[in-house]
SEGU-945721 format. One record per residue: chain; residue in one letter; residue number from 1; x, y, z of N, C-alpha, C in turn. Coordinates in Angstrom, 2 decimals. Layout:
BEGIN
<'A'; 'a'; NUM; <X; Y; Z>; <X; Y; Z>; <X; Y; Z>>
...
***
This chain:
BEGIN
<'A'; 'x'; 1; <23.50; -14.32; 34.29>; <22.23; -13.93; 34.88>; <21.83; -12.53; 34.39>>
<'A'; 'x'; 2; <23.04; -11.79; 34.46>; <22.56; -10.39; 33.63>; <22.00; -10.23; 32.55>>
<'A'; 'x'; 3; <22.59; -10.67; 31.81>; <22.69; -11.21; 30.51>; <21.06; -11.69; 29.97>>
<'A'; 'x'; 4; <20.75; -12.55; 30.82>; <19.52; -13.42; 30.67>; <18.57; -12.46; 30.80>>
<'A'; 'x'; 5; <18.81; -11.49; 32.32>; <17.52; -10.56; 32.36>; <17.32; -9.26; 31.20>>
<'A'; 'x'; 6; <18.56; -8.74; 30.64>; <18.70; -7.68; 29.51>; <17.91; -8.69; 28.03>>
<'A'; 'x'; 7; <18.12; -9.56; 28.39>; <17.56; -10.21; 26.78>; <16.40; -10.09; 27.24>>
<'A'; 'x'; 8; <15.85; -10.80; 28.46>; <14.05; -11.24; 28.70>; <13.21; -9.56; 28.96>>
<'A'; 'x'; 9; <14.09; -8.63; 29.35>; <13.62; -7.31; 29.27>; <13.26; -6.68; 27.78>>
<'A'; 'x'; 10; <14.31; -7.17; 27.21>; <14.60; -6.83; 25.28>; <13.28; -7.46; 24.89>>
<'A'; 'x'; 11; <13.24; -8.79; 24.80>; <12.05; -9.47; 23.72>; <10.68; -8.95; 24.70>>
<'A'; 'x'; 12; <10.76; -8.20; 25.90>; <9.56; -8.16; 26.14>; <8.69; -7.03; 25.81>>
<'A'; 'x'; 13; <9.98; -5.29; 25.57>; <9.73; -4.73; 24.98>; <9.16; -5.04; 23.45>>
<'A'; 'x'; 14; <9.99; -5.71; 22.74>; <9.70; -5.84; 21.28>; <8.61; -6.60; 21.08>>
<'A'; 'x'; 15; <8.08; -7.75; 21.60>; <6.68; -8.19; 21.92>; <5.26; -7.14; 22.22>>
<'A'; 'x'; 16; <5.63; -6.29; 23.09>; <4.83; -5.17; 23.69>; <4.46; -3.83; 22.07>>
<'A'; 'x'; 17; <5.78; -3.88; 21.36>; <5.87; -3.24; 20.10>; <5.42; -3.94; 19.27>>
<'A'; 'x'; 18; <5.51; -5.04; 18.75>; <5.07; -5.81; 17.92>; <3.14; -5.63; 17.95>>
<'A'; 'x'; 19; <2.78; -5.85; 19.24>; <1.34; -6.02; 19.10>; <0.61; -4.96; 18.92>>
<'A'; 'x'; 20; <1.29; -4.15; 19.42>; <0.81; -2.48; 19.33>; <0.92; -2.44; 17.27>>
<'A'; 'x'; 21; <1.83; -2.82; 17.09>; <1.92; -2.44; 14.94>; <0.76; -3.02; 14.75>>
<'A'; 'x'; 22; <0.46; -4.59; 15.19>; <-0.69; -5.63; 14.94>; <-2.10; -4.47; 14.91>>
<'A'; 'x'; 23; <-2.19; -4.36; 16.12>; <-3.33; -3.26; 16.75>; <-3.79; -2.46; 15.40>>
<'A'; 'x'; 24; <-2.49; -1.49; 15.27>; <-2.76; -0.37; 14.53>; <-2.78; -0.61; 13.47>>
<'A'; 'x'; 25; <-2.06; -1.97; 12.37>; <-2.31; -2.29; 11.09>; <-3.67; -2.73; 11.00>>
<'A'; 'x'; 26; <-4.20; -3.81; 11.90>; <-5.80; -3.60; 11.84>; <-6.48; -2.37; 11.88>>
<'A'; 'x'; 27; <-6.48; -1.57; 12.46>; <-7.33; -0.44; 12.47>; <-7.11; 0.45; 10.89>>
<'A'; 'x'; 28; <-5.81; 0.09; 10.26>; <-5.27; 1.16; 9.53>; <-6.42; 0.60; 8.14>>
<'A'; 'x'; 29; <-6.47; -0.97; 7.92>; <-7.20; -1.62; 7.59>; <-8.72; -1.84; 7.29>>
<'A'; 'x'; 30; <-9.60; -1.22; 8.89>; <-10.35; -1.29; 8.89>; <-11.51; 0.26; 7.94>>
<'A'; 'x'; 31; <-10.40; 1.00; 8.43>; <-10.25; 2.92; 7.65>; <-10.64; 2.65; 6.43>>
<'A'; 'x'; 32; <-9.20; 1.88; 6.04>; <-9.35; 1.93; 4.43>; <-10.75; 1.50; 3.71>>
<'A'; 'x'; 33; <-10.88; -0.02; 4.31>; <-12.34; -1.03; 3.98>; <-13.65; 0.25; 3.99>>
<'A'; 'x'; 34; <-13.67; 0.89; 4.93>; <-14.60; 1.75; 5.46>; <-15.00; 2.85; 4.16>>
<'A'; 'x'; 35; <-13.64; 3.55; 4.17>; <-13.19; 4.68; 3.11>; <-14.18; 4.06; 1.79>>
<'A'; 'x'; 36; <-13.62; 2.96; 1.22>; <-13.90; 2.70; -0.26>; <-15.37; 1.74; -0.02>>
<'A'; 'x'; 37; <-15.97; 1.44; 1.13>; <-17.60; 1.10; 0.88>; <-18.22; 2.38; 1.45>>
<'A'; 'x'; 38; <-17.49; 3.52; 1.53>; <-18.20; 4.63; 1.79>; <-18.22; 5.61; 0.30>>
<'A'; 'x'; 39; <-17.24; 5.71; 0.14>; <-17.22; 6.12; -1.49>; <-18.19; 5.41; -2.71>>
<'A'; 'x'; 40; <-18.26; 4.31; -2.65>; <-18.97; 3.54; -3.37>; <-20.51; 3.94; -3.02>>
<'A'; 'x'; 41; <-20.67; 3.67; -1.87>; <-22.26; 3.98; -1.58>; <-22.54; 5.60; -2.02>>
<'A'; 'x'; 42; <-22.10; 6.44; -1.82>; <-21.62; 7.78; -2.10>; <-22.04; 7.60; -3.55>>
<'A'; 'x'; 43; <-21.35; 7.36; -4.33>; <-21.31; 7.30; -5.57>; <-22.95; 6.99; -6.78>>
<'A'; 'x'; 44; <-23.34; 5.79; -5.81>; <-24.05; 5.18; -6.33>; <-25.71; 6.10; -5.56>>
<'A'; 'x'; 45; <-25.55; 6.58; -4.72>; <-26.64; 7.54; -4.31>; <-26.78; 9.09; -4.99>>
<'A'; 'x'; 46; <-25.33; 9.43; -5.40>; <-25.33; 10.48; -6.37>; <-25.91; 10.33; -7.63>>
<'A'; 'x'; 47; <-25.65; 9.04; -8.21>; <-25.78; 8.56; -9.71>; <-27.46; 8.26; -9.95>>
<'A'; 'x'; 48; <-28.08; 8.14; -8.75>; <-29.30; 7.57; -8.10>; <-29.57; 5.55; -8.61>>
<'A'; 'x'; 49; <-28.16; 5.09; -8.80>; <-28.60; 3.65; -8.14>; <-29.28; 3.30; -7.27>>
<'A'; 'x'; 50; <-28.81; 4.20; -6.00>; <-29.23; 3.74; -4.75>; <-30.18; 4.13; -4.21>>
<'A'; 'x'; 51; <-31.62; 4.29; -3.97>; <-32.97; 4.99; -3.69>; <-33.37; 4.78; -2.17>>
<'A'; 'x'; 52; <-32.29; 3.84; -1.53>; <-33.00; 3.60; -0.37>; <-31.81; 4.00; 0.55>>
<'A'; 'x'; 53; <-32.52; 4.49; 1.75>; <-32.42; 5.79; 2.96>; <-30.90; 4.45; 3.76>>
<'A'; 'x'; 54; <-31.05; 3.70; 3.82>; <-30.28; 2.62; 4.66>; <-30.10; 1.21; 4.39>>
<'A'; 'x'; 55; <-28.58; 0.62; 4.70>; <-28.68; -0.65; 4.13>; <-27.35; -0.95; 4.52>>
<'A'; 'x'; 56; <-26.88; -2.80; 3.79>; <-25.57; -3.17; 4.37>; <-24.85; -3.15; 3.14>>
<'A'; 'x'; 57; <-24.02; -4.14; 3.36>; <-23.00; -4.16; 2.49>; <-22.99; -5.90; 2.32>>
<'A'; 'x'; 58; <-24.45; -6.57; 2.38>; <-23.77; -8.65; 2.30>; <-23.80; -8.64; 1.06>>
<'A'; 'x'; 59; <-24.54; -8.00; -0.07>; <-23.70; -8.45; -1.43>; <-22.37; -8.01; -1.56>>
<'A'; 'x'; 60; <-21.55; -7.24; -1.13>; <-20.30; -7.08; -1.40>; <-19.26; -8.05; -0.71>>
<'A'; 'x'; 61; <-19.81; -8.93; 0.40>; <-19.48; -9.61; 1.39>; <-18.76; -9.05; 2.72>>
<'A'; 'x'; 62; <-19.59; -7.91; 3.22>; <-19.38; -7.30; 4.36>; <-20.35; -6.95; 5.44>>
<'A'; 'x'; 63; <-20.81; -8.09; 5.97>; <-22.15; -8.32; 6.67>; <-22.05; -7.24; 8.07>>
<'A'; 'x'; 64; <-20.72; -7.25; 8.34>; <-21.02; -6.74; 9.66>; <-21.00; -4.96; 9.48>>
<'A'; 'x'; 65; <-21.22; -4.69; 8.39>; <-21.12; -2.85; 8.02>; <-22.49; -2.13; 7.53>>
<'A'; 'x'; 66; <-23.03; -1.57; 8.32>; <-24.39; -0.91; 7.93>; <-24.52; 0.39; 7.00>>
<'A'; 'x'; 67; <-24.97; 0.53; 6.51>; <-25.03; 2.64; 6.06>; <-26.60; 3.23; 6.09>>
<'A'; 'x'; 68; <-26.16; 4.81; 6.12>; <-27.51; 5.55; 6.35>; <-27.52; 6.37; 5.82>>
<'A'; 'x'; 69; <-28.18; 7.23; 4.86>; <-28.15; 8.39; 4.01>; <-29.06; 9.47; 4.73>>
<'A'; 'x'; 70; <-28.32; 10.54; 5.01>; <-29.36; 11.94; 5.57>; <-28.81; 12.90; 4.21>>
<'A'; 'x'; 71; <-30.35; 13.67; 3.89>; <-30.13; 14.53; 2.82>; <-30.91; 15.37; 2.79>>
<'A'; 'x'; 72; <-30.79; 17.02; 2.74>; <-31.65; 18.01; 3.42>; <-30.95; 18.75; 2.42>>
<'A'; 'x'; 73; <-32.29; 19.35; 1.91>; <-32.31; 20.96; 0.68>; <-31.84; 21.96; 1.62>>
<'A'; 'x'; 74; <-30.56; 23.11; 1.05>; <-30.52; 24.38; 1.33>; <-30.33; 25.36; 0.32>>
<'A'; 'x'; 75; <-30.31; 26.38; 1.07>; <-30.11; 27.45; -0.06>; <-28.49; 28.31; 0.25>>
<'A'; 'x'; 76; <-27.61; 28.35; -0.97>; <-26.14; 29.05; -0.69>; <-26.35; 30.72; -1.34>>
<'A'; 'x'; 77; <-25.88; 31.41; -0.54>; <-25.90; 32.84; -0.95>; <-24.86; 33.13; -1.27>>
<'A'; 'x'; 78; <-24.33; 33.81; -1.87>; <-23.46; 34.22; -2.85>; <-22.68; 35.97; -1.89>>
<'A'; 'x'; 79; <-22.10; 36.45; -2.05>; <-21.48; 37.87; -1.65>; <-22.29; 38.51; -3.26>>
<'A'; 'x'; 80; <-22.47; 40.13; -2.46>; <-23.08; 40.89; -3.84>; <-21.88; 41.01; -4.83>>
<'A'; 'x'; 81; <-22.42; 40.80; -5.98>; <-21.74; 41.00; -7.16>; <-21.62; 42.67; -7.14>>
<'A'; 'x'; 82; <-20.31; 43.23; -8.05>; <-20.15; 44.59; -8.86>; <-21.45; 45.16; -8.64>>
<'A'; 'x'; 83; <-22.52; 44.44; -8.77>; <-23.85; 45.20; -9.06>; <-24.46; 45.38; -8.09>>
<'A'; 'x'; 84; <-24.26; 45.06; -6.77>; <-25.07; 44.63; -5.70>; <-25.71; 43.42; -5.42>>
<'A'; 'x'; 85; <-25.59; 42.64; -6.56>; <-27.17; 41.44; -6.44>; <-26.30; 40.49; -5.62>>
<'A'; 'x'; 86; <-27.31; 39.99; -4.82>; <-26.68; 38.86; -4.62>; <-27.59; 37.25; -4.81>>
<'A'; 'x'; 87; <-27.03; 36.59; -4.86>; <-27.66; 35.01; -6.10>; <-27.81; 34.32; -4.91>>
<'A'; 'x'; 88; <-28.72; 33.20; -4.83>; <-29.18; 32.44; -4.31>; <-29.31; 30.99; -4.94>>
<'A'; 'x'; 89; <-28.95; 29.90; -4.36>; <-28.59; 28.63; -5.20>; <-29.07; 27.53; -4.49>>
<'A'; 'x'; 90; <-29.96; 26.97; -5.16>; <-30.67; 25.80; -4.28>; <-29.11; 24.43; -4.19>>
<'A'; 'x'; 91; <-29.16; 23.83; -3.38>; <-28.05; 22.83; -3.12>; <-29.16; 21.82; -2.08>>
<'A'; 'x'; 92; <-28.06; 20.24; -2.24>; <-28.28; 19.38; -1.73>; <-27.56; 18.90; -0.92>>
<'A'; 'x'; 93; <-27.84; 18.77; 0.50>; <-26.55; 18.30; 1.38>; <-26.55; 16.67; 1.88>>
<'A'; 'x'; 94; <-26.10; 15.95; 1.42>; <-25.78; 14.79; 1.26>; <-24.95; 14.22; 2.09>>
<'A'; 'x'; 95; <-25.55; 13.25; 3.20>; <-24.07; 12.73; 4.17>; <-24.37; 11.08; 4.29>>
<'A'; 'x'; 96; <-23.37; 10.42; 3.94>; <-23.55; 9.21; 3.95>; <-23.04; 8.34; 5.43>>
<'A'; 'x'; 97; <-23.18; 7.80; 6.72>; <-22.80; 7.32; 7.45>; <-21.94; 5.87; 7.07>>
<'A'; 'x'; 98; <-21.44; 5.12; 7.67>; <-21.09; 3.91; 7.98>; <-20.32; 3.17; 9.02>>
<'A'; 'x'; 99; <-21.43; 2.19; 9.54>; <-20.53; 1.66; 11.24>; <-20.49; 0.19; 11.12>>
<'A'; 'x'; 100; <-19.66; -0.33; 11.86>; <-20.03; -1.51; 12.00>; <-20.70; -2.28; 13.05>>
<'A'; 'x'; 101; <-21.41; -3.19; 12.90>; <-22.39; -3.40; 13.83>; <-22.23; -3.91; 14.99>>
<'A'; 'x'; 102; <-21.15; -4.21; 15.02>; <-20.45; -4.65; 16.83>; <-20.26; -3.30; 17.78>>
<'A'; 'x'; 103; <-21.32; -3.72; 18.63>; <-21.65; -2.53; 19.34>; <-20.59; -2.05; 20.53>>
<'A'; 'x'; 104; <-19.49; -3.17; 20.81>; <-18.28; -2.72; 21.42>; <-17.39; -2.03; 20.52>>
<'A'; 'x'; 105; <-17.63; -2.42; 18.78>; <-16.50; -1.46; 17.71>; <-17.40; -0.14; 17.68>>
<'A'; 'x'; 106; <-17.04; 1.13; 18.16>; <-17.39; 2.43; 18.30>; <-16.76; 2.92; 16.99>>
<'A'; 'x'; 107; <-16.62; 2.20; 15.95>; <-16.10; 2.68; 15.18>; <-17.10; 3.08; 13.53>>
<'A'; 'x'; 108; <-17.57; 4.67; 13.44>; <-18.30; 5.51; 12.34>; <-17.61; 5.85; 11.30>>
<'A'; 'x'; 109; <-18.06; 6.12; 10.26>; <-17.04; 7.10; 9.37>; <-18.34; 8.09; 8.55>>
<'A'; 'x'; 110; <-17.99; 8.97; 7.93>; <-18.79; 9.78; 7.36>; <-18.44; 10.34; 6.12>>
<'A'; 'x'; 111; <-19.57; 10.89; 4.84>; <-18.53; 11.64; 4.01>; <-19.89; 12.53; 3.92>>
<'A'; 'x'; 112; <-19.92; 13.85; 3.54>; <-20.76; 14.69; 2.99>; <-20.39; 15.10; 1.79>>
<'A'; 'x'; 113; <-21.76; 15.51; 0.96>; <-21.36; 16.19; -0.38>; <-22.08; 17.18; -0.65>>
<'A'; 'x'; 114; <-22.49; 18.11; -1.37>; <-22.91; 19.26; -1.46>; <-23.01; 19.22; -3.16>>
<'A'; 'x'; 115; <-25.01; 18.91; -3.45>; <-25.28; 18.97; -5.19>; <-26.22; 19.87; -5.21>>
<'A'; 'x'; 116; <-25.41; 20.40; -6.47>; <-26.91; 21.84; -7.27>; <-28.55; 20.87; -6.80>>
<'A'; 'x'; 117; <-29.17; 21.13; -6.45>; <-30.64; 20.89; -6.61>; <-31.55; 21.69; -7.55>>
<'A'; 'x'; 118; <-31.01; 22.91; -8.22>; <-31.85; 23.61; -9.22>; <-30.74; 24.39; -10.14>>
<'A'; 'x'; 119; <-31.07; 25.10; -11.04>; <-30.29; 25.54; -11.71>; <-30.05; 26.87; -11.00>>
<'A'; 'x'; 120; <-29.25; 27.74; -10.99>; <-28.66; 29.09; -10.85>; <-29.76; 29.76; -11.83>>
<'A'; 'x'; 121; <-29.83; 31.31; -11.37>; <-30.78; 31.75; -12.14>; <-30.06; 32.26; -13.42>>
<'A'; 'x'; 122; <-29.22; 32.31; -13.70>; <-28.44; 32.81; -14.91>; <-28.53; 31.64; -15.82>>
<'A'; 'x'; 123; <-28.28; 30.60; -15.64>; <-27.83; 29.22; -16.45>; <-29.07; 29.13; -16.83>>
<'A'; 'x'; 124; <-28.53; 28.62; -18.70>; <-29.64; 28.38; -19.67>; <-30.51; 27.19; -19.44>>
<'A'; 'x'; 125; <-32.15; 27.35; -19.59>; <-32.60; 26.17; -19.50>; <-32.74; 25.16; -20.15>>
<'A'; 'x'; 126; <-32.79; 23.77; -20.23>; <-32.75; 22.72; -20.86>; <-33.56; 22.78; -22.57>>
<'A'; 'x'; 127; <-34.87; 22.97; -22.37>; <-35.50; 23.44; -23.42>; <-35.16; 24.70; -24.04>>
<'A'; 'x'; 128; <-34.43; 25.54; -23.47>; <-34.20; 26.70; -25.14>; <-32.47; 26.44; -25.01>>
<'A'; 'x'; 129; <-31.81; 25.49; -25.31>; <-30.34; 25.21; -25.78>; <-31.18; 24.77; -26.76>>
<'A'; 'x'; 130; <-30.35; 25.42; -28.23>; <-30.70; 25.15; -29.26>; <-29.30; 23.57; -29.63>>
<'A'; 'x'; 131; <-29.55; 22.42; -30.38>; <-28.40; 21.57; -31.32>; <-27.17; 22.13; -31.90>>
***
């Protein structure tokens, strides 16, 4: 009888462990999926494939994953140089969302990026680089 209850205590722990790995290998899963259709969209909005503000993922075959692009001009200031000056640099701040659309999965991910929008005032312009 002892015996019986130390085993049915045993497999009930390891059952209780088992589902909990289940749990968390899905989720570990869901990260990753997330990660690399977030990179991709990323990618393809940098490269300017992608022109539009929001969208899914059913050509890739991931119906239930939405995305949203927010992207707002700033300006980065620089510390004064040796000389005093200090530089000013137009930039692009770039953040790509992605959720999935089951409104009980609370689950977002995000990436931001940060692109020149103009040249630095030092850097040569396109038309006088000589061949």
């Amino acid at each position: 009888m002892v015996a019986l209850a130390i085993l049915s205590l045993s497999v009930t722990t390891l059952l209780v462990i088992r589902n909990n790995s289940i749990e968390q290998a899905g989720r570990a899963r869901e990260l990753r999926r997330t990660k690399i259709l977030l990179e991709q969209k990323m990618g393809e909005i940098v490269c300017g494939m992608e022109k539009r503000r929001s969208g899914g993922f059913q050509e890739e075959g991931y119906q239930n994953y939405v995305w949203s692009v927010d992207s707002k001009e700033t300006k980065v200031r620089s510390s004064a140089d040796p000389a005093g000056k200090i530089h000013e640099i137009g930039m692009t701040k770039v953040v790509v969302y992605i959720r999935h659309k089951d409104a009980q999965n609370k689950f977002q991910q995000s990436m931001e990026a940060y692109f020149l929008a103009e040249n630095p005032e030092n850097a040569p312009e396109e038309d006088k680089k000589t061949p």
